[in-house]
Phi, psi and omega in degrees: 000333184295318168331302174316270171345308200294295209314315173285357193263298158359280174286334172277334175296338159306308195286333197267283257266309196280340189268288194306338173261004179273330166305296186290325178334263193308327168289344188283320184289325154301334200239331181094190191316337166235076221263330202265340181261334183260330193308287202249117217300101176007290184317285189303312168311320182311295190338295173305295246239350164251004190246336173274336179282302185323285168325291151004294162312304157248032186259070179274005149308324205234126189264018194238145190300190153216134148258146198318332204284325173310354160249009182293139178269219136230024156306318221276310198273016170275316189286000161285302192298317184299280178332320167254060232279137188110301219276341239174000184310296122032288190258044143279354183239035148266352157211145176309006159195156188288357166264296167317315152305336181296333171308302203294322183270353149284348169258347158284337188293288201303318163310329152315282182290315145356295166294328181284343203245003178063064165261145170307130167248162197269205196269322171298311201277013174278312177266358155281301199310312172316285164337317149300288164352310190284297168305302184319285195311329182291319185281340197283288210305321167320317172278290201302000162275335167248091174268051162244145188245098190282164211274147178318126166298150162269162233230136187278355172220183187242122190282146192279155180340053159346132149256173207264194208298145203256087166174116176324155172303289205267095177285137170001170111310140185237137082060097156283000000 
């Protein structure tokens, strides 16, 4: 079964490796320099920006920046994808409704975790993954192809302020 496990941990960090920078790409492209702050729904930005200061706090290993969108999972980026409406159309249509997708990105999360916990994963969730996986790549290629980014409806309240993304190009030297 661990085998099983390396082929789904494969496909899914394919699918998560390939989805977070196409996510910031089309927000950078609709909000501009401040694609993390107009982009990404308040709750979740918090969220990211505390799971990158912990990992921070205790990772003195690791010396290369991470943006914030690198720690989004994939509750955080269907509540991204969801939140930019235009913008994601490809893969709003790996399922006939946004309750269904919201499903379909909880069972890779839970497959996600799983795998992380040196859990088994079964044969069914091998075979939604294969299946997904195959649509997925077709809406990327979709999105990467259509490189026009139409601009956000305009949103009837003004969302409150964010700070901003909390980390240097280059992080500190740390102390052994």
């Amino acid at each position: 079964w661990i085998e099983q496990n390396l082929d789904a941990y494969r496909v899914i960090a394919e699918i998560l490796t390939d989805l977070r920078p196409l996510v910031r790409e089309r927000l950078e492209s609709r909000h501009g320099k401040e694609w993390f702050r107009d982009g990404i729904p308040t709750s979740i930005f918090e969220r990211l920006i505390q799971n990158k200061e912990q990992e921070a706090s205790i990772d003195w290993y690791e010396n290369r920046y991470q943006e914030v969108i690198s720690y989004a999972v994939f509750p955080d980026l269907y509540e991204i994808i969801i939140a930019n409406p235009g913008l994601f159309d490809p893969v709003l249509k790996l399922a006939p409704s946004q309750s269904l997708l919201n499903t379909r990105f909880l069972e890779l999360e839970v497959m996600r975790s799983k795998i992380a916990r040196a859990r088994q994963v079964s044969e069914a969730e091998i075979s939604f993954l294969t299946s997904f996986h195959l649509r997925f790549r077709r809406a990327v290629q979709e999105l990467i192809g259509d490189d026009t980014v139409r601009p956000a409806p305009e949103q009837p309240t003004a969302k409150p302020q964010k700070p901003a993304e909390s980390a240097p190009e280059k992080p500190p030297e740390r102390a052994e």
